[in-house]
SEGU-92890 format. One record per residue: residue in one letter; x, y, z of N, C-alpha, C, O in turn. Coordinates in steps of 0.02 Angstrom, whole numbers, padded with zeros to 5 digits, always signed. Layout:
<atoms>
AXYZXYZXYZXYZ...
</atoms>
This chain:
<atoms>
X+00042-00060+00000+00000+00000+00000+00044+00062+00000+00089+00075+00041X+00022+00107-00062+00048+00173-00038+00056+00227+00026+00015+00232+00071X+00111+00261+00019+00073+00315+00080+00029+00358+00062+00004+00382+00112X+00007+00381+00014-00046+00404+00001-00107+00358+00029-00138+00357+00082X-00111+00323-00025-00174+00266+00018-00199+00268+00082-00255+00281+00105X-00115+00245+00121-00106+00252+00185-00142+00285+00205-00185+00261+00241X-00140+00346+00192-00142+00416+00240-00224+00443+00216-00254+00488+00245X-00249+00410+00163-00314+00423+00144-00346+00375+00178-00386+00400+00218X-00346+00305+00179-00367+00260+00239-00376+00288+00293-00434+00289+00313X-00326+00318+00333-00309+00318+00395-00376+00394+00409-00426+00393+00445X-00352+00448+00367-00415+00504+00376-00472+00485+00368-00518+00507+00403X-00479+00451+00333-00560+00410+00307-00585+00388+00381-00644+00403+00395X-00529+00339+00450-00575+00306+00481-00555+00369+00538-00593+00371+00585X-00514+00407+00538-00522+00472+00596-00564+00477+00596-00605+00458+00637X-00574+00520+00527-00660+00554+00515-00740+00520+00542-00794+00543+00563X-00704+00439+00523-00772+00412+00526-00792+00421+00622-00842+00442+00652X-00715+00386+00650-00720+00387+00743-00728+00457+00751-00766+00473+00797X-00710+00490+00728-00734+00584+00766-00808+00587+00759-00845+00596+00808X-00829+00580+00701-00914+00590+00672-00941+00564+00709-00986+00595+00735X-00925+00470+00738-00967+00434+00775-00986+00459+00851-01038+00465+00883X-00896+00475+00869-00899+00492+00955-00962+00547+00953-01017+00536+00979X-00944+00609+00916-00993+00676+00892-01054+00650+00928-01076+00668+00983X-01087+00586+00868-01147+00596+00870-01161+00564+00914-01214+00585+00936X-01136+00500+00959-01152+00473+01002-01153+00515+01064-01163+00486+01117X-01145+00576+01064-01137+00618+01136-01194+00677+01119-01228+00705+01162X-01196+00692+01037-01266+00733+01029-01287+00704+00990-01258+00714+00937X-01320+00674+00989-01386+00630+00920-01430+00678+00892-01456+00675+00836X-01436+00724+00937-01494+00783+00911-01471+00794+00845-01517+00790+00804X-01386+00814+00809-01375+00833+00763-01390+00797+00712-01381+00816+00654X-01411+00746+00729-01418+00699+00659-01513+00679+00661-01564+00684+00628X-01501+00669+00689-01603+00642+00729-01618+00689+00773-01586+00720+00815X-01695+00686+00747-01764+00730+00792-01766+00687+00853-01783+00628+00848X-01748+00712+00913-01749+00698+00963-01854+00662+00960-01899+00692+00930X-01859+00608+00992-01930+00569+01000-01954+00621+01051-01916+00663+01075X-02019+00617+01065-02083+00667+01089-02107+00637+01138-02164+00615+01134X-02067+00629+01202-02097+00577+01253-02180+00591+01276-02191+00651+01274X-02224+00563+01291-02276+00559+01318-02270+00562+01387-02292+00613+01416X-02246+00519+01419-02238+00514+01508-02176+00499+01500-02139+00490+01452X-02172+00499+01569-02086+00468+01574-02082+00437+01646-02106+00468+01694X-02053+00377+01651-02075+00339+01705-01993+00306+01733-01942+00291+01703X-02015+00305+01810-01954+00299+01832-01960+00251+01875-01909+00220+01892X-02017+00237+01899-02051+00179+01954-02097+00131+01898-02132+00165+01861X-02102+00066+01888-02127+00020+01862-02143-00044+01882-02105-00093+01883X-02213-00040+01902-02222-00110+01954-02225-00180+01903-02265-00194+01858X-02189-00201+01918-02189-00297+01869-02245-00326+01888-02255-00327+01949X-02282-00350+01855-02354-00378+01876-02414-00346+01906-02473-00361+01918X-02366-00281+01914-02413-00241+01974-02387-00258+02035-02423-00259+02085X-02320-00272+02037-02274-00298+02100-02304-00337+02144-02340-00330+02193X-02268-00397+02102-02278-00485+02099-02236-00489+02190-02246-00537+02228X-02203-00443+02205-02173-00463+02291-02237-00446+02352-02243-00479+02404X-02267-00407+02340-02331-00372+02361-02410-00394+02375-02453-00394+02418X-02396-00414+02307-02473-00450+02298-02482-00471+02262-02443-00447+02221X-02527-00527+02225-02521-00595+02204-02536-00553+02110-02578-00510+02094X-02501-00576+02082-02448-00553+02020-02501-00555+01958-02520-00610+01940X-02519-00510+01932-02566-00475+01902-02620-00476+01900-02649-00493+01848X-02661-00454+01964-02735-00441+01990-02739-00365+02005-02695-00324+02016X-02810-00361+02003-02819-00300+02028-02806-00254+02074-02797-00193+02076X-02810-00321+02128-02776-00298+02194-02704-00278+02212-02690-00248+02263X-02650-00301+02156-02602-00286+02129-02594-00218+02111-02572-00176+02151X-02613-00204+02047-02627-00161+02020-02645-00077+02074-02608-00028+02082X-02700-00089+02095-02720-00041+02132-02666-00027+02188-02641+00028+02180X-02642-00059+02239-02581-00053+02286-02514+00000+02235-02473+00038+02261X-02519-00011+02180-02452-00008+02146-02472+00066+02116-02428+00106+02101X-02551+00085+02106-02543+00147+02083-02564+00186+02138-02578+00244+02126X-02570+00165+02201-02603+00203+02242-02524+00217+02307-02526+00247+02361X-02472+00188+02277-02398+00205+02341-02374+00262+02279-02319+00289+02286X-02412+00279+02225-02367+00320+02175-02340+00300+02107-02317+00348+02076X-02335+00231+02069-02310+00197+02030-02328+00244+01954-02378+00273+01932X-02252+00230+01929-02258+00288+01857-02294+00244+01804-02330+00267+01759X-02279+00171+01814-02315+00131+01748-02332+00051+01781-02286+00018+01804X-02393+00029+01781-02399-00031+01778-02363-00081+01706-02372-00063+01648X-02327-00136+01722-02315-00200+01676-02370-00249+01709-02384-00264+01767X-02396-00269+01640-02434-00334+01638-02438-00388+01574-02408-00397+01521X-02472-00406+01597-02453-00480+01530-02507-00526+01496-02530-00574+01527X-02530-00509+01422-02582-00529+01402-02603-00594+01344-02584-00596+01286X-02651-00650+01383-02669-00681+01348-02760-00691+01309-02805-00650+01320X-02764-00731+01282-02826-00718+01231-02852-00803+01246-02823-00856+01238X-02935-00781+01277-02973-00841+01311-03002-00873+01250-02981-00847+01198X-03043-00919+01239-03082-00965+01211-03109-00921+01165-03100-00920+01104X-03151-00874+01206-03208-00852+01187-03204-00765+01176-03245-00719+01175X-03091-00772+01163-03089-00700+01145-03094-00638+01190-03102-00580+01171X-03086-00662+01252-03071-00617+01303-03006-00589+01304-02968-00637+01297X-02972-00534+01309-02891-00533+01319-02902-00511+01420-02927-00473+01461X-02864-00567+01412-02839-00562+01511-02796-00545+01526-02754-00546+01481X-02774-00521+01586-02715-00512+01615-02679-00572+01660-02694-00582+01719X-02629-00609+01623-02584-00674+01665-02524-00668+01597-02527-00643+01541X-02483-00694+01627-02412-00709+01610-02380-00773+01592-02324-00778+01568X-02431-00832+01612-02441-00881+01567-02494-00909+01542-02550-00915+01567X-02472-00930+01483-02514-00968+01446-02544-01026+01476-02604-01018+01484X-02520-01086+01499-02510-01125+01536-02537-01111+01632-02507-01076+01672X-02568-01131+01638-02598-01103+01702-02572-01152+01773-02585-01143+01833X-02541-01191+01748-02528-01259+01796-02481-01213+01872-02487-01225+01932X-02443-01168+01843-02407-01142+01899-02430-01081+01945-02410-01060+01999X-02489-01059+01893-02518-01009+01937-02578-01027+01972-02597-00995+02021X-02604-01071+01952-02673-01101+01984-02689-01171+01984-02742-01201+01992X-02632-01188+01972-02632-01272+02019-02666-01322+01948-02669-01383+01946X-02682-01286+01908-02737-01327+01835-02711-01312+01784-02701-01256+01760X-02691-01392+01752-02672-01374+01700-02677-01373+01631-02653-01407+01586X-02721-01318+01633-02730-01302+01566-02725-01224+01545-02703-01177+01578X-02757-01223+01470-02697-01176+01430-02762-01106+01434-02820-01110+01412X-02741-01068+01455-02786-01003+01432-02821-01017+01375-02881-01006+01384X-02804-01038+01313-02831-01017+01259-02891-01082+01246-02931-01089+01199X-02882-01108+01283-02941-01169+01280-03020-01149+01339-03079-01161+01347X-02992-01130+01351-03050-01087+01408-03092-01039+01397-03068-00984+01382X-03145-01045+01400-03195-00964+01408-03177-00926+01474-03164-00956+01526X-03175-00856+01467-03152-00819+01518-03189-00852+01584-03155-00853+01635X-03270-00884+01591-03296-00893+01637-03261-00949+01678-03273-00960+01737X-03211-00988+01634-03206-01044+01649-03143-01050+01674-03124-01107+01688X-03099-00993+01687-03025-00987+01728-03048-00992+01790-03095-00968+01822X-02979-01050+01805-02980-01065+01887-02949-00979+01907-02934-00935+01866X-02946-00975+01987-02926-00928+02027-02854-00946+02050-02839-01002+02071X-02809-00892+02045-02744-00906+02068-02741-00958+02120-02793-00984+02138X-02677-00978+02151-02668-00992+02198-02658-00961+02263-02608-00926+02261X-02686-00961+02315-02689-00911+02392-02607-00885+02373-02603-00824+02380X-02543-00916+02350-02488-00895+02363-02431-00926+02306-02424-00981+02279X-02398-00863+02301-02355-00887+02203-02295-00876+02222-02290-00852+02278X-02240-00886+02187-02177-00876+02210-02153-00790+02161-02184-00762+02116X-02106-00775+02187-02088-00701+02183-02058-00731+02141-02030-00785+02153X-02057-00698+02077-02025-00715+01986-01959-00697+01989-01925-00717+01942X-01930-00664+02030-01865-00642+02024-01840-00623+02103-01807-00575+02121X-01866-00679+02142-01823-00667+02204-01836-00731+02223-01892-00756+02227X-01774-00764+02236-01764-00820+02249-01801-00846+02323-01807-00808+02371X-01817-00894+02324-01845-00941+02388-01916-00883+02433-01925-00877+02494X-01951-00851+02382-01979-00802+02418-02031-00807+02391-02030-00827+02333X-02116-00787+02433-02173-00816+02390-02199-00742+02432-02182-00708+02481X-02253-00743+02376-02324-00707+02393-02395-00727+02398-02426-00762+02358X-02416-00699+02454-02496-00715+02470-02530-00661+02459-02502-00607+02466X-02595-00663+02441-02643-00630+02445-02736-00650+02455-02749-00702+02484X-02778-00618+02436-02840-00630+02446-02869-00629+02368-02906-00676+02355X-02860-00597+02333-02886-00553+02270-02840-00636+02227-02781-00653+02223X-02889-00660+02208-02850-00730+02150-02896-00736+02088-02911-00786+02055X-02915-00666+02081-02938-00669+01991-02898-00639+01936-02861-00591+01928X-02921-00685+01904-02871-00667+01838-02935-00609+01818-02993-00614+01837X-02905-00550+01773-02950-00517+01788-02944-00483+01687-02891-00489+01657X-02976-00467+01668-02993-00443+01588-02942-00372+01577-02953-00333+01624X-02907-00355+01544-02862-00307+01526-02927-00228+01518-02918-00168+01530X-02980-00259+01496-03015-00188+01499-03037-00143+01558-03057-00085+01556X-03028-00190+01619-03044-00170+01681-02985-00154+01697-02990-00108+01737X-02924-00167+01687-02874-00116+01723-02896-00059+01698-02909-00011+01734X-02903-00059+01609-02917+00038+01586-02952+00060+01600-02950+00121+01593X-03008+00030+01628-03075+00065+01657-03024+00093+01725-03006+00151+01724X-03003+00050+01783-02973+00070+01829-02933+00132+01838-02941+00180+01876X-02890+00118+01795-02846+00146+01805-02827+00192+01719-02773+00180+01692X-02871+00235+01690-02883+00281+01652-02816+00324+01633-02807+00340+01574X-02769+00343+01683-02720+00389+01668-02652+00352+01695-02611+00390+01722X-02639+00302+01691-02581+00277+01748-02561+00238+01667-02592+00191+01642X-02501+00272+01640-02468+00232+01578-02455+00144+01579-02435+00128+01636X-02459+00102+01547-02486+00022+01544-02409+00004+01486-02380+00034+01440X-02402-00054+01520-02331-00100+01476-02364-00145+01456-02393-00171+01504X-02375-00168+01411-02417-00232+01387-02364-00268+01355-02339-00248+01302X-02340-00336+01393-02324-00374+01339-02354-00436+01316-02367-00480+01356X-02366-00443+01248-02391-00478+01204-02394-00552+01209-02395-00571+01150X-02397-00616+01259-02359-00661+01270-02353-00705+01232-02307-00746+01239X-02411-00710+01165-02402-00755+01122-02401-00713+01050-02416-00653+01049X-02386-00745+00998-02379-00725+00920-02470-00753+00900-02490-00796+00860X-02501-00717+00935-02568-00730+00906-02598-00646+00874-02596-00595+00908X-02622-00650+00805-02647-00574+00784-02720-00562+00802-02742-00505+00798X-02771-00630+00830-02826-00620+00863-02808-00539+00903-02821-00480+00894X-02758-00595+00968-02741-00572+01034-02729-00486+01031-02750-00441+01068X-02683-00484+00966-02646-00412+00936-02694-00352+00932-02698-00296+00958X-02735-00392+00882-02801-00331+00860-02849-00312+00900-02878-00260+00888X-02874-00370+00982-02897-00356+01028-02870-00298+01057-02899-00246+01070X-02812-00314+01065-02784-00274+01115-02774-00190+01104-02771-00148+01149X-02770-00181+01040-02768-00139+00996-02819-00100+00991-02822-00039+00997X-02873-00151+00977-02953-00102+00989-02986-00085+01054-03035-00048+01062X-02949-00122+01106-02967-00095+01179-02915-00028+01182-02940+00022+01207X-02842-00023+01157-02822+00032+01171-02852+00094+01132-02842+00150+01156X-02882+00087+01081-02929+00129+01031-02994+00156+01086-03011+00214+01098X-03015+00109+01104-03094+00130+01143-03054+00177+01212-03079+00225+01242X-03014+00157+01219-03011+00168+01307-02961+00254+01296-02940+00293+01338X-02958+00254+01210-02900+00318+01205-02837+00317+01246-02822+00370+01273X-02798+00265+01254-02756+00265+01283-02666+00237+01252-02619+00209+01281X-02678+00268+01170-02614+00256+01123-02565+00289+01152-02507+00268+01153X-02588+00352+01183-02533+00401+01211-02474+00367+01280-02414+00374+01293X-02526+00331+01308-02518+00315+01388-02502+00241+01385-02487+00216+01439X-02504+00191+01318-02500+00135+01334-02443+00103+01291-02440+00120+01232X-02388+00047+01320-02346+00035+01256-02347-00056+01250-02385-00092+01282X-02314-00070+01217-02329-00139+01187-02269-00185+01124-02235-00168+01076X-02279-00233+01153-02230-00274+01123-02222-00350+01155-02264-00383+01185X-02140-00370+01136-02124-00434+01174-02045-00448+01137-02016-00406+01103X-02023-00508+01152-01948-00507+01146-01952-00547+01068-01907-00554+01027X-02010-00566+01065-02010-00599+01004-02014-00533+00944-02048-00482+00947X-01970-00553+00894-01992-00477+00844-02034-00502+00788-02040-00460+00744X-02062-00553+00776-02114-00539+00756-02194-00525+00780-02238-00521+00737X-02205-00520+00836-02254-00506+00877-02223-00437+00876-02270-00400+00863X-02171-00402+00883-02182-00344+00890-02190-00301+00812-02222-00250+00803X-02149-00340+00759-02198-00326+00715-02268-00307+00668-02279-00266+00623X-02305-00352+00698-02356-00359+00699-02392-00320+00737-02439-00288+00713X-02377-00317+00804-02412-00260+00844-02396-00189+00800-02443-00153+00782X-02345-00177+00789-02338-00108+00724-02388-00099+00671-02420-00047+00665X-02395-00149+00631-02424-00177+00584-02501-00162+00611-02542-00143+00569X-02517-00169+00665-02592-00185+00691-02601-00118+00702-02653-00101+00673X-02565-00051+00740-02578+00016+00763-02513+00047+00763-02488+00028+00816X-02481+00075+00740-02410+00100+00723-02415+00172+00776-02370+00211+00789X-02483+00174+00800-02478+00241+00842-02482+00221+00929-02502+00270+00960X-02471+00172+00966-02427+00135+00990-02376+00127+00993-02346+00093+00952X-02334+00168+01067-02266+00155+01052-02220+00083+01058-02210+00071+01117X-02207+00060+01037-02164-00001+01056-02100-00019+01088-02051+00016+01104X-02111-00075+01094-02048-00104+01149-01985-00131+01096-01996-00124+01035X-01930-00156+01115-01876-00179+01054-01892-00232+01092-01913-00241+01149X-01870-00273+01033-01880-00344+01022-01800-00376+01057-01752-00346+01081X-01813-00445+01047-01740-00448+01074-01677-00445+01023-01620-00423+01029X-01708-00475+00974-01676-00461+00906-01657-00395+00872-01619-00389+00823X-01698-00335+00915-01675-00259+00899-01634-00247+00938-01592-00205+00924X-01632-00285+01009-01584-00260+01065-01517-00289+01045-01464-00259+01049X-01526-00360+01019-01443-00355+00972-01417-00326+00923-01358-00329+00907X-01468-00289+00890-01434-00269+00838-01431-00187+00866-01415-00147+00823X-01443-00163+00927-01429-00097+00926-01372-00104+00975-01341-00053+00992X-01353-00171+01002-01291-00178+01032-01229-00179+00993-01178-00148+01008X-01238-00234+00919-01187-00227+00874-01171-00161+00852-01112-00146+00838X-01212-00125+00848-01201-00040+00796-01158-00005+00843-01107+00028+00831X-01196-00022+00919-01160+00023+00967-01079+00021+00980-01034+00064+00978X-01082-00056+00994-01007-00066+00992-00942-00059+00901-00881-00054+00899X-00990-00061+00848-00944-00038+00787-00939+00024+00778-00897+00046+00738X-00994+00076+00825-00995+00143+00797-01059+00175+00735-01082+00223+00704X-01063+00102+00751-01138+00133+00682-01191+00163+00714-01224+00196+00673X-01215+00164+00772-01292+00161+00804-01299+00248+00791-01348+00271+00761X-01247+00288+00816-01250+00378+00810-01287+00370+00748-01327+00416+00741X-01288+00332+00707-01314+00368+00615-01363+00325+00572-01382+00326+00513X-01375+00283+00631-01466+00243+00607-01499+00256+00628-01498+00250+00689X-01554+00283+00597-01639+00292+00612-01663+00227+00665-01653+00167+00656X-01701+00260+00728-01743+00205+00783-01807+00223+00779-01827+00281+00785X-01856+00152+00763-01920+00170+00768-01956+00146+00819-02017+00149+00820X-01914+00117+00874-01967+00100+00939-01938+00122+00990-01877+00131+00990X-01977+00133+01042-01951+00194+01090-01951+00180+01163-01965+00221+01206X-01936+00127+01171-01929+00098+01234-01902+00033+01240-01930-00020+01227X-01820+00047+01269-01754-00005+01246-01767-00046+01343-01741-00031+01396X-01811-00093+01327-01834-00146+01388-01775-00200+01422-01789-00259+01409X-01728-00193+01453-01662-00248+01452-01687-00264+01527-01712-00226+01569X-01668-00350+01531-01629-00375+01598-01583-00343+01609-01561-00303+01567X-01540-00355+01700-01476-00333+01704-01471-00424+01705-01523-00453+01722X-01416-00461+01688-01392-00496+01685-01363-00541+01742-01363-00601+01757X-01343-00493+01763-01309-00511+01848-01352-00529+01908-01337-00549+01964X-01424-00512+01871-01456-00529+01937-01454-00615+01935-01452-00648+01987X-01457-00646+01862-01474-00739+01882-01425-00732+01929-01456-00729+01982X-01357-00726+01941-01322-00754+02022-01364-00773+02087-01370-00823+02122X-01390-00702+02086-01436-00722+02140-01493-00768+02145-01526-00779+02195X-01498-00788+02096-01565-00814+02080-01552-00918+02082-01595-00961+02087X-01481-00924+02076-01475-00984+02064-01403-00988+02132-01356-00951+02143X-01423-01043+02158-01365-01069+02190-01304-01066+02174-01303-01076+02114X-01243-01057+02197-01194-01034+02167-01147-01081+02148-01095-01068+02119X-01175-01154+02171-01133-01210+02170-01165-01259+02096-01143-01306+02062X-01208-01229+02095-01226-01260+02036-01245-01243+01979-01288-01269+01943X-01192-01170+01964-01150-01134+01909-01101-01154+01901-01058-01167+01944X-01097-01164+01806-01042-01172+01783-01011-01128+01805-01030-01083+01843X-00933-01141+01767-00893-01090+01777-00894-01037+01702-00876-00980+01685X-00929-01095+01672-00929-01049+01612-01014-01023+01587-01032-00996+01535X-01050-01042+01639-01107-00998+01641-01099-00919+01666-01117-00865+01642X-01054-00941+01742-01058-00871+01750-01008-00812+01729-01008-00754+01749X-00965-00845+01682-00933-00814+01619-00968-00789+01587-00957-00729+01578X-01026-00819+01556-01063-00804+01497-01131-00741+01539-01170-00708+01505X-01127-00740+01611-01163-00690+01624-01138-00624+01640-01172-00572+01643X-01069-00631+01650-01024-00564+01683-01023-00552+01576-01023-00494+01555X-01023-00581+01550-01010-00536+01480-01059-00515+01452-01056-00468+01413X-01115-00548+01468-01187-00506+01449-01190-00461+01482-01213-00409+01459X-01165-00467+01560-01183-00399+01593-01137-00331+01564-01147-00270+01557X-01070-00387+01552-01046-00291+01544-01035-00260+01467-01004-00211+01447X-01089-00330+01423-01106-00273+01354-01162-00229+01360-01168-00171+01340X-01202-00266+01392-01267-00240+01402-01267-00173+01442-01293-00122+01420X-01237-00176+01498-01236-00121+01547-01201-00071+01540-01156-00054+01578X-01225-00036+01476-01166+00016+01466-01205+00096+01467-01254+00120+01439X-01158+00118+01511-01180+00212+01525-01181+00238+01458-01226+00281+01455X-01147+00231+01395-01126+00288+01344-01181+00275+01320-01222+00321+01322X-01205+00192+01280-01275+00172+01264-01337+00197+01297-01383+00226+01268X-01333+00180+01379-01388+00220+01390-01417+00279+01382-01478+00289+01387X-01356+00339+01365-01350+00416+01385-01374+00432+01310-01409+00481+01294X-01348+00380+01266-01359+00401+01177-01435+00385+01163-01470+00425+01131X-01458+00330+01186-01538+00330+01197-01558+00367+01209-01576+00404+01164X-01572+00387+01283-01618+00446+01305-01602+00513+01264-01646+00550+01244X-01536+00524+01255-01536+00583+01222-01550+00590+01142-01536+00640+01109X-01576+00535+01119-01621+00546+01077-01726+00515+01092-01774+00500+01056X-01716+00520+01144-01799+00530+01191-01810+00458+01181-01869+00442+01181X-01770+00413+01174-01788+00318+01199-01767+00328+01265-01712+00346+01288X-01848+00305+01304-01822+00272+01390-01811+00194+01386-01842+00154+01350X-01743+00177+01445-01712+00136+01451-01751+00128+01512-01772+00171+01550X-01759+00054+01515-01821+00016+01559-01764-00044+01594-01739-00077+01548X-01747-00058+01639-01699-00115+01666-01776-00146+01725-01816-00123+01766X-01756-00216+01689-01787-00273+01740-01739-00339+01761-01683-00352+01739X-01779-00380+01815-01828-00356+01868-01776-00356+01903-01735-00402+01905X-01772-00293+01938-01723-00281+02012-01782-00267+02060-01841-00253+02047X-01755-00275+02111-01769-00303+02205-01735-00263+02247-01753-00236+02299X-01676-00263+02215-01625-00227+02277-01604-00178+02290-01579-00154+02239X-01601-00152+02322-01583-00062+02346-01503-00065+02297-01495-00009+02271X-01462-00100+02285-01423-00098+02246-01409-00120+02191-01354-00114+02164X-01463-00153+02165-01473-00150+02100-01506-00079+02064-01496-00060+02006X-01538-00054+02106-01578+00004+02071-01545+00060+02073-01554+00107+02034X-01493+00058+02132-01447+00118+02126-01398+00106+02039-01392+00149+01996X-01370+00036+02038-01307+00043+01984-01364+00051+01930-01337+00080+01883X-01435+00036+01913-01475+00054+01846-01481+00132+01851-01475+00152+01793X-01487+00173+01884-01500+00241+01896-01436+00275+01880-01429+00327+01848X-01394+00240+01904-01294+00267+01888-01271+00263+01822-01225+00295+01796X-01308+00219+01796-01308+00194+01718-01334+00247+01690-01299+00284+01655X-01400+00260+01701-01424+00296+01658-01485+00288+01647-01515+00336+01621X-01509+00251+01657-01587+00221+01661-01636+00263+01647-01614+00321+01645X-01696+00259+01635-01735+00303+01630-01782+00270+01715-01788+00299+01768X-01808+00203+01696-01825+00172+01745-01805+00087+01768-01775+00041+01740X-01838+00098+01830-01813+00020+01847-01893-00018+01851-01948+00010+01856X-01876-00090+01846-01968-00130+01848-01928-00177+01889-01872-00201+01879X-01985-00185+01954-01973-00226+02024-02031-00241+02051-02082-00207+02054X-02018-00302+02072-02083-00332+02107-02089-00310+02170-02131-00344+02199X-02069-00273+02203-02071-00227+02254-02092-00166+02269-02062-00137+02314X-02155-00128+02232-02157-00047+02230-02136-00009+02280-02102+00042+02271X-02152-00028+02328-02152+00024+02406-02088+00028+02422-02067+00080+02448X-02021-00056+02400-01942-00037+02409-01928+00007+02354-01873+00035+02360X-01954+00019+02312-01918+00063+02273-01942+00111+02278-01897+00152+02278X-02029+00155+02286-02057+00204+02313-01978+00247+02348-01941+00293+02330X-01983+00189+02420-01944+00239+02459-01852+00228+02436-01806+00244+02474X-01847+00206+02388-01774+00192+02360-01779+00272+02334-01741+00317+02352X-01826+00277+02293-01822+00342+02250-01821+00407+02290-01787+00456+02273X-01861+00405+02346-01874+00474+02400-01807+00478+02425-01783+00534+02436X-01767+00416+02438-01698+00443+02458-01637+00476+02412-01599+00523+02417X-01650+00425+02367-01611+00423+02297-01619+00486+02264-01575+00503+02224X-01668+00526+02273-01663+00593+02233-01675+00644+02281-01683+00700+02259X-01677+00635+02351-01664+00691+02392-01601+00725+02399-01596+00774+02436
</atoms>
C-alpha cells in the first residue's frame, strides 16, 4: 500500500471515529430527538408480583395508589376471545390446573393460587386474597391515566387486534406501550396500530448492541421507543452458586458488561428512547441502573423502590 493510500485510509477512519464519538454524545444533530408522552421511573412488574399476588387488581391498585409511574402486565386471549391479564399461557403454575388459557372461556378460569412464588427473588413467595385473573379492559376502566406495559405473550394477531381495539376505545395510544422479545409479535403489533409506542424486540436489542459497539448506532434511524433490558447479573442471585458453571457465570459477567453500558444508555435517552432495566429487588441494584443511566427500573417490590427513589433523589 501506498502512503498516500495510507494516509487516505487512515483520515477516512479518523473522520469516521470523530463523526461517530460527535454523534453518540449529541444525536440531536443527526435525529429529531422522540416526543416523550410520560416518562416513568417507578414500574411495578405484575403490578409488583413481591406485594401481591402477580397481576390482579388488587395488585394493580396497591401499585398505583404508593405512586407507581407505569404498571407492567401480561396478556393472553381466552376461548371465547377475552384478552386477560396473566403471564402464562399454561396455568398449571399459577393455579394449580393445567390447562392452557386459550382453551377456556373467560368464565371458565380457575382462581390463582392463595400464594405464588416471587419471579425474580429467589426462595420467596407471595400471598394474597384477590385470585382473579382479571380482563385487561378493567385495568383501563381502573386505572384511566396511569401509563400500561403490555407485553404480548403469544404471536397470536386475534390477541394483537384485541388489544389494539381496547387501546382505541379506552384512548389510551398516548399512555399505553406494547410489544415482546419476540420480533415478530412486535412486528405485527406495528403492523396492527403503528400509533402505539413499542418495545424492542430482542432481536433489535442485538442489533442496537452490534451498531453500538462498531460505531454505527449515532447514524441509524430508531423506530421503537422503549429499549426494555434485563440486568444480567441478577441470575447469580437467583440460582445457587454451586450449581454454576464456571462458564455460565462467564457467559453472564459478559452479557452484563455489554449490556450495561452508560454511553449506550445516555445516547438513547438523548435521543428521547427510555431505558427500562428489569426485574431488580435490591436497593443496589436500582442504585447501579440509575448510575447507568436508566430512565426506569421494573421490580416486584413498589413500596422498596417508592422509598429507594425518595432517598435516591433527595
Amino acid at each position: 500500500m501506498s502512503s498516500t493510500a495510507a494516509f487516505c485510509l487512515l483520515s477516512t477512519l479518523g473522520g469516521y471515529l470523530v463523526t461517530s464519538f460527535l454523534l453518540l454524545k449529541y444525536p440531536t444533530l443527526l435525529h429529531q430527538r422522540k416526543k416523550q408522552r410520560f416518562l416513568s421511573r417507578h414500574i411495578s412488574h405484575r403490578g409488583g408480583a413481591g406485594e401481591n399476588l402477580e397481576n390482579t387488581m388488587a395488585a394493580f391498585q396497591h401499585a398505583v395508589t404508593i405512586g407507581t409511574d407505569m404498571l407492567e402486565l401480561d396478556c393472553h386471549i381466552t376461548k371465547d376471545e377475552q384478552v386477560v391479564v396473566s403471564h402464562d399461557e399454561n396455568l398449571k403454575r399459577s393455579t394449580g390446573v393445567n390447562v392452557n388459557v386459550s382453551d377456556l372461556k373467560y368464565c371458565e378460569l380457575p382462581p390463582y393460587l392463595c400464594k405464588l412464588d416471587v419471579p425474580f427473588q429467589r426462595a420467596c413467595q407471595c400471598e394474597g386474597k384477590d385470585n382473579r385473573i382479571p380482563l385487561l379492559k378493567e385495568v383501563f376502566e381502573a386505572f384511566p391515566n396511569t401509563p400500561i406495559n403490555i407485553d404480548i405473550k403469544v404471536n397470536n394477531s386475534v390477541l394483537i387486534k384485541k388489544v389494539s381495539e381496547l387501546v382505541k376505545l379506552y384512548k389510551r395510544e398516548h399512555i399505553t406501550v406494547w410489544g415482546n422479545a419476540s420480533y415478530e409479535i412486535v412486528e405485527k403489533c406495528y403492523k396492527e396500530n403503528a400509533d402505539i409506542p413499542l418495545l424492542f424486540s430482542l432481536q433489535r436489542v442485538l442489533l442496537i448492541l452490534g451498531l453500538f459497539f462498531t460505531g454505527l448506532l449515532p447514524f441509524v434511524p430508531i423506530r421503537e421507543q422503549f429499549f426494555e433490558i434485563p440486568m444480567p447479573s441478577i441470575v447469580l442471585k437467583l440460582k445457587e452458586a454451586h450449581v454454576m458453571s464456571r462458564s455460565q457465570k462467564l457467559l453472564i459477567w459478559l452479557s452484563d458488561t455489554l449490556l450495561m453500558r452508560k454511553a449506550l444508555f445516555d445516547h438513547l435517552t438523548a435521543r428521547g428512547i427510555q431505558v427500562y432495566i428489569w426485574v431488580l429487588n435490591e436497593e443496589h441494584e436500582y442504585k447501579r441502573a440509575f448510575d447507568l443511566g436508566a430512565t426506569g427500573v421494573m421490580t416486584d417490590y413498589p413500596t422498596k423502590l417508592k422509598d429507594f427513589l425518595n432517598n435516591f433523589s433527595a
